[in-house]
C-alpha positions as CSV (number, residue, x, y, z in Angstrom):
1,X,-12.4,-13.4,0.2
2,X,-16.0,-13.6,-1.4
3,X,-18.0,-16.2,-0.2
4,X,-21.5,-17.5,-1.6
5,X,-23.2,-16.2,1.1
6,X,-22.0,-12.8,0.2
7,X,-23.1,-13.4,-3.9
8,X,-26.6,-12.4,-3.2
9,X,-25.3,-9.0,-2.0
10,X,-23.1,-9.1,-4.9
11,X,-25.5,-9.4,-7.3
12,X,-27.8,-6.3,-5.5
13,X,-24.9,-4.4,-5.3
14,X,-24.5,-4.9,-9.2
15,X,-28.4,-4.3,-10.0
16,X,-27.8,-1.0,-8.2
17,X,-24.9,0.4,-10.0
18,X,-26.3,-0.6,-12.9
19,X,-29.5,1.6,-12.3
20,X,-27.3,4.2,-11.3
21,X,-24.6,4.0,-14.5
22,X,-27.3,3.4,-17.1
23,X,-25.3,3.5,-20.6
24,X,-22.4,2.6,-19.0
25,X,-19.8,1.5,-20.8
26,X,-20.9,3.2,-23.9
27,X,-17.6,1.5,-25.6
28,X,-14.3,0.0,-25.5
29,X,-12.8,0.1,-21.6
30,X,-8.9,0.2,-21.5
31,X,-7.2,-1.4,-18.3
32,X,-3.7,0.1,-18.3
33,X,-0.8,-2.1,-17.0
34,X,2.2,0.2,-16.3
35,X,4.4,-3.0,-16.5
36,X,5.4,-5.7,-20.0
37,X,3.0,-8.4,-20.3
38,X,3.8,-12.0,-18.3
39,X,3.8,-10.6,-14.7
40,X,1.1,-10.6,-12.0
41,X,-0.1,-7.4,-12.7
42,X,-0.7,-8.3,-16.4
43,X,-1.9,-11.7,-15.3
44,X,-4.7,-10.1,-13.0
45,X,-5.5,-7.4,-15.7
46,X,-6.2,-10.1,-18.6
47,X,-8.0,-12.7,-16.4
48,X,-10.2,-9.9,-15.2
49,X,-10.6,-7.9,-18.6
50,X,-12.2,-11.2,-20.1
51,X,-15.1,-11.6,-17.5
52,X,-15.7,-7.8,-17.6
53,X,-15.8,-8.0,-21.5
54,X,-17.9,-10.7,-20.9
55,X,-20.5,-8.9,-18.2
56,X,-20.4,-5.4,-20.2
57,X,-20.9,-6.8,-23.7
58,X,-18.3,-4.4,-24.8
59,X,-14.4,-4.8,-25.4
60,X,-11.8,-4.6,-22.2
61,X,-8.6,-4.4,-23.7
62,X,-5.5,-4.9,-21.9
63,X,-2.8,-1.6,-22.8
64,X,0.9,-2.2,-21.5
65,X,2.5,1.0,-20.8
66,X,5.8,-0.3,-18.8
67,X,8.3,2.4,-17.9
68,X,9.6,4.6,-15.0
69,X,8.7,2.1,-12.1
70,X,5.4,2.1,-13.3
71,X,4.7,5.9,-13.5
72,X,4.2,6.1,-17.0
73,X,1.0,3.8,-16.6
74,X,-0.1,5.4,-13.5
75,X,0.2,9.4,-14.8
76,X,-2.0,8.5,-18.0
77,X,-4.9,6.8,-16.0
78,X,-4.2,9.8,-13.7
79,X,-4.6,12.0,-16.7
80,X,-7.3,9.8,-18.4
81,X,-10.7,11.7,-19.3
82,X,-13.4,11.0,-15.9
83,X,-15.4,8.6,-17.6
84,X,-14.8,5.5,-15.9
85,X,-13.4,4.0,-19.5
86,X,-9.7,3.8,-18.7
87,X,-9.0,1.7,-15.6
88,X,-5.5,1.7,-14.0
89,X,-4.0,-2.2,-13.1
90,X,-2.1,-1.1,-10.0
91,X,0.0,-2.8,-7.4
92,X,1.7,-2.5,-4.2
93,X,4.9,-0.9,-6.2
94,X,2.4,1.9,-6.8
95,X,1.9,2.9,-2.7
96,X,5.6,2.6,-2.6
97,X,6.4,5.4,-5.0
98,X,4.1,7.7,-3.1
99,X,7.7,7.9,-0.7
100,X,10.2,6.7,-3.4
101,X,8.8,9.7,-5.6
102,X,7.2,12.2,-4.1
103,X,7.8,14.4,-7.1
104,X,5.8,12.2,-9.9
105,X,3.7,13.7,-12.2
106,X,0.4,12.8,-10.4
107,X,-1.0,12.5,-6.7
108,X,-1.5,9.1,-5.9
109,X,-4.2,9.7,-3.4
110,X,-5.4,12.7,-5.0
111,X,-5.9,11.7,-8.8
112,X,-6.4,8.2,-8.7
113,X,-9.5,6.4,-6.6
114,X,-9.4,2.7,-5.4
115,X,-12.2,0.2,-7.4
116,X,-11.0,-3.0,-5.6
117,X,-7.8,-4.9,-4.1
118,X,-8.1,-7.9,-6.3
119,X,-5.4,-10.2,-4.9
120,X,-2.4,-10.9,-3.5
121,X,0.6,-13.6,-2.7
122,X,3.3,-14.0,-0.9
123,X,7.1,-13.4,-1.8
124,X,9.8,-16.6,-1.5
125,X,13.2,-16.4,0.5
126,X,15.1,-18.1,-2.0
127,X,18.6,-19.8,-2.6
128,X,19.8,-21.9,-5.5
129,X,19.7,-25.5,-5.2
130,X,23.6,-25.4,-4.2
131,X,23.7,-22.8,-2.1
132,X,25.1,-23.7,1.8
133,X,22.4,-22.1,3.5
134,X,19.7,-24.8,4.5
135,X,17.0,-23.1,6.1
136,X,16.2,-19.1,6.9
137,X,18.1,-19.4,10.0
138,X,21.5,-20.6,8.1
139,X,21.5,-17.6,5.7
140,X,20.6,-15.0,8.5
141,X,23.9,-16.0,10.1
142,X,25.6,-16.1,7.1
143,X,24.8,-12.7,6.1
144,X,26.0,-11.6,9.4
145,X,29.5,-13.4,9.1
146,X,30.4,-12.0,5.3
147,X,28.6,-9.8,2.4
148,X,25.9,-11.8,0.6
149,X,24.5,-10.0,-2.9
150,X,20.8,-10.3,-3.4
151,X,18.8,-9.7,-6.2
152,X,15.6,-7.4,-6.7
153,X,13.6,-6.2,-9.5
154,X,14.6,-3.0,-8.4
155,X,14.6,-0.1,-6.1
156,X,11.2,-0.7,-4.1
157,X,10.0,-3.0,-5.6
158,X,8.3,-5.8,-3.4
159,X,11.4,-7.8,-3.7
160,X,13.4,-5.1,-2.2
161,X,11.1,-4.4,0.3
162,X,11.4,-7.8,1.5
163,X,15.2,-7.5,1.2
164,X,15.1,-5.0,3.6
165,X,12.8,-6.9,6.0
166,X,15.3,-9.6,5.7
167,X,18.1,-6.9,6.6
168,X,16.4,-5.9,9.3
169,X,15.5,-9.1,11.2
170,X,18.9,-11.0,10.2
171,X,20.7,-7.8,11.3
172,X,22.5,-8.3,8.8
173,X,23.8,-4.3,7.9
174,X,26.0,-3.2,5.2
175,X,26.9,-7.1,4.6
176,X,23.4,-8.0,2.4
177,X,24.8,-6.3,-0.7
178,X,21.3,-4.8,-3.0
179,X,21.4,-5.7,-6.7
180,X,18.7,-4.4,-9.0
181,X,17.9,-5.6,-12.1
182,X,15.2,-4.6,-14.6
183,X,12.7,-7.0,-13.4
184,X,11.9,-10.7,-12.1
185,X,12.9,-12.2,-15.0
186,X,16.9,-11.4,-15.0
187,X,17.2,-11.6,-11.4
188,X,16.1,-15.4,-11.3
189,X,18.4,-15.6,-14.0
190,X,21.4,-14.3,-12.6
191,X,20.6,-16.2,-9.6
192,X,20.3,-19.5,-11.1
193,X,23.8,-18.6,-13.1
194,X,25.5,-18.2,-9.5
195,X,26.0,-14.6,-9.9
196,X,23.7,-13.3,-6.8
197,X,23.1,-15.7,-3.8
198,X,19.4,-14.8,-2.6
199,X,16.5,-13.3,-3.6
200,X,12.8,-12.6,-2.0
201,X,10.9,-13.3,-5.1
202,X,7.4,-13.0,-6.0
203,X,6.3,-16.4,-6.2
204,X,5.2,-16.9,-9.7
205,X,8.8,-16.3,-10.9
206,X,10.0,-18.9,-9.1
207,X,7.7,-21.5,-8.6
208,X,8.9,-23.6,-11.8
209,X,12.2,-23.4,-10.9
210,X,11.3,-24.4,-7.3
211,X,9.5,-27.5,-8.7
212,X,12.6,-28.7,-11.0
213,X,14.7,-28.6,-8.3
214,X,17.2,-26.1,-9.5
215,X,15.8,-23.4,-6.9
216,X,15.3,-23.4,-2.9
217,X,12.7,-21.7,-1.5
218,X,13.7,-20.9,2.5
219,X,10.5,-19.1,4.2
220,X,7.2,-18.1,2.1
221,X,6.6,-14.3,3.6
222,X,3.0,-14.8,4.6
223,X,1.0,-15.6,7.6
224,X,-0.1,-19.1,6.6
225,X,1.8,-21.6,4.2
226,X,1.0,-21.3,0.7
227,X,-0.6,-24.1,-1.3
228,X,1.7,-24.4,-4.0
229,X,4.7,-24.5,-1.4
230,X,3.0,-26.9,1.1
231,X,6.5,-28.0,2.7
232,X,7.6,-24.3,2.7
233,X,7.3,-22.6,6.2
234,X,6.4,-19.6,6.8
235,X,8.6,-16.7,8.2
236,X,7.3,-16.4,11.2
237,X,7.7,-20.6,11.6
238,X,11.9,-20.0,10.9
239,X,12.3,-17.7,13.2
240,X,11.6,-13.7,11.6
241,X,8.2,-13.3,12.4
242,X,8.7,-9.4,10.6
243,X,9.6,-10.3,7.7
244,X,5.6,-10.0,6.4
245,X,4.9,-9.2,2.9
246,X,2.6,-10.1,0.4
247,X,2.6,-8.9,-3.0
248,X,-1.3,-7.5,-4.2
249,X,-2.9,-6.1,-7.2
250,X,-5.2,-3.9,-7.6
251,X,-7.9,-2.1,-9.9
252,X,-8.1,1.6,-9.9
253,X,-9.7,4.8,-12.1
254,X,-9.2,8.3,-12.5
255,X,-10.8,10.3,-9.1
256,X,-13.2,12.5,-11.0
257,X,-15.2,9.5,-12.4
258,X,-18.4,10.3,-11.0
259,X,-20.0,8.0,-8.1
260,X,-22.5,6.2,-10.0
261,X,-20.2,5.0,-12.7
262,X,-17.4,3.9,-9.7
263,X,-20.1,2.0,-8.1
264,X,-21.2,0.1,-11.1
265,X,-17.4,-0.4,-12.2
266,X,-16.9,-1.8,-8.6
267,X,-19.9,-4.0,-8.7
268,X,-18.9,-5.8,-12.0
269,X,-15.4,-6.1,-10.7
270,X,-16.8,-8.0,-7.0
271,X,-19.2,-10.1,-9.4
272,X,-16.3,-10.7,-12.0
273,X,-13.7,-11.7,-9.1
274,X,-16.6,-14.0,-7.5
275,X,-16.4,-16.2,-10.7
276,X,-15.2,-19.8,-10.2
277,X,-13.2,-20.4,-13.1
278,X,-11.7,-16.8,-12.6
279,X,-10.3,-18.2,-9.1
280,X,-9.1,-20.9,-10.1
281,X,-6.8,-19.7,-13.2
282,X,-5.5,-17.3,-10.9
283,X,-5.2,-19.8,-7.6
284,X,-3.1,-21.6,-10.1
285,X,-1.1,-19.0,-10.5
286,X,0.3,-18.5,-7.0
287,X,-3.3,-15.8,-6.1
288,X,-4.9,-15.5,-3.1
289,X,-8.2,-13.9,-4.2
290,X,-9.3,-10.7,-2.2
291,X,-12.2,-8.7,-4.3
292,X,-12.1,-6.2,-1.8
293,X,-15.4,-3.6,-2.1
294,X,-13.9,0.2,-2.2
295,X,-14.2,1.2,1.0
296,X,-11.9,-1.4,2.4
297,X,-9.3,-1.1,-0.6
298,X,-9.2,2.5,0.2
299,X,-8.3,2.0,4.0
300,X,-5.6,-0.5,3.0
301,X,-4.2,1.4,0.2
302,X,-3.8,4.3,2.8
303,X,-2.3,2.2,5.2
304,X,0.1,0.6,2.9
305,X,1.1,4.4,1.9
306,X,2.0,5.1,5.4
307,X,3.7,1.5,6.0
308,X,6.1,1.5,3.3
309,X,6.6,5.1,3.2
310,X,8.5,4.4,6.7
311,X,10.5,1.5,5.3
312,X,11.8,3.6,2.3
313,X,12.8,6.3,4.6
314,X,14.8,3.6,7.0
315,X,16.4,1.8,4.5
316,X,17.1,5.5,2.5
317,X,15.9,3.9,-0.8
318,X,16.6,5.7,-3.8
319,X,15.6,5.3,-7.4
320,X,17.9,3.3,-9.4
């Protein structure tokens, strides 16, 4: 987290890259997001593209390139000319493929270089409002008694990591039955319908049902309690202390942009992600703000690599 102590910094940092990027951007900057518009990628790209627009005097537009568990995006920033004028909105789904597809058509760690880890949130263990299990406890015994089906947005995706967190501290086994769908949206759907019994959702995508009622969130998957789900406990508080994950976003561009041009991209993102009203739009929307300088996004990114490359290899996920 920035705080104002660390602005002054900010704003050297940003005087420096400017000096060392002069004529940078010479024109329109394209933030790819490899997923449709409405979800928290997208919602991060857009909320930052308008203060960078706004600091660069030049346009930052917002390109969705959705497809092949976000691939598509990913290989053409991957592919994108050096120049520091295509910018890739990534998320954790992205250090997941590294092990779900280690024959994609570009090097994670080798073609793509880290700008910033921008912010993150915490997924929901959640039930519909009927549903018999009262509390995180209930529906880890349930799911060792009989199958339960649960809904992800599909094959390692954050809400099938988390499944298979919950799998693993319930010991649940064969009897938590996976079913992908094609995104947040129809999962919550189906769930709400009755036709899958849990999910461990990102927590934009429920948070409105949550708040009419029609929803139960269980556990929030985070080390603290979230302020939109003050009543909410946290894992750890039920009872499965390893069932940790938070959701994150990110800001990448292509690893042959020279150094002087990722420095100054890096200080308007730090100054951009410092900006009140930015924090606010996206607290509302469920985000813990990060603004993370490169260094320390790089170490994470790695680490998060290694992390759920393990996972996917335990649970044997496979693309859908």
């Amino acid at each position: 987290m920035i705080s104002r102590r660390a602005l002054p910094a900010l704003l050297a940092i940003a005087g420096a890259g400017s000096a060392r990027a002069q004529g940078f951007p010479d024109r329109p900057v394209r933030v790819v997001v490899p997923f449709p518009p409405g979800g928290i990628t997208d919602i991060m790209a857009r909320l930052l593209a308008e203060r960078l627009g706004a600091e660069w005097q030049k346009p930052v537009i917002v390109e969705n390139r959705a497809g092949g568990n976000a691939l598509i995006g990913a290989d053409a920033v991957a592919k994108a000319a050096p120049d520091g004028h295509t910018l890739l909105a990534m998320t954790m789904a992205h250090t997941v493929n590294v092990a779900l597809f280690p024959n994609a058509p570009y090097d994670f760690q080798r073609d793509l270089a880290a700008i910033s880890v921008l912010g993150s949130l915490p997924l929901v263990v959640t039930v519909a409002e009927n549903h018999p299990a009262r509390d995180l406890a209930g529906l880890a015994a349930m799911t060792r008694e009989r199958s339960v089906s649960c809904a992800s947005s599909g094959a390692g995706s954050p809400p099938n990591l988390g499944l298979e967190l919950f799998r693993r501290e319930a010991r649940s086994g064969a009897n938590l039955l996976h079913v992908p769908y094609r995104g947040g949206a129809p999962a919550v759907t189906d769930l709400l319908a009755g036709h899958v019994e849990m999910i461990v959702a990102n927590l934009p995508e429920v948070i409105a049902q949550l708040r009419g009622g029609r929803l139960r969130a269980l556990a929030v998957t985070a080390p603290a309690r979230h302020a939109l789900l003050p009543g909410v406990p946290t894992t750890a508080e039920a009872g499965m202390p390893g069932l940790l994950i938070g959701n994150w976003t990110g800001l990448m561009v292509q690893a042959g942009t020279p150094e002087p041009v990722q420095a100054a991209i890096e200080a308007a993102v730090l100054l951009a992600i410092a900006d009140p009203g930015l924090r606010q739009r996206a607290a509302e929307g469920g985000f813990d703000m990060l603004g993370w300088d490169r260094a320390r996004s790089v170490r994470y990114m790695r680490e998060e690599v290694a992390r759920w490359g393990a996972v996917v290899a335990e649970a044997g996920l496979r693309p859908d």
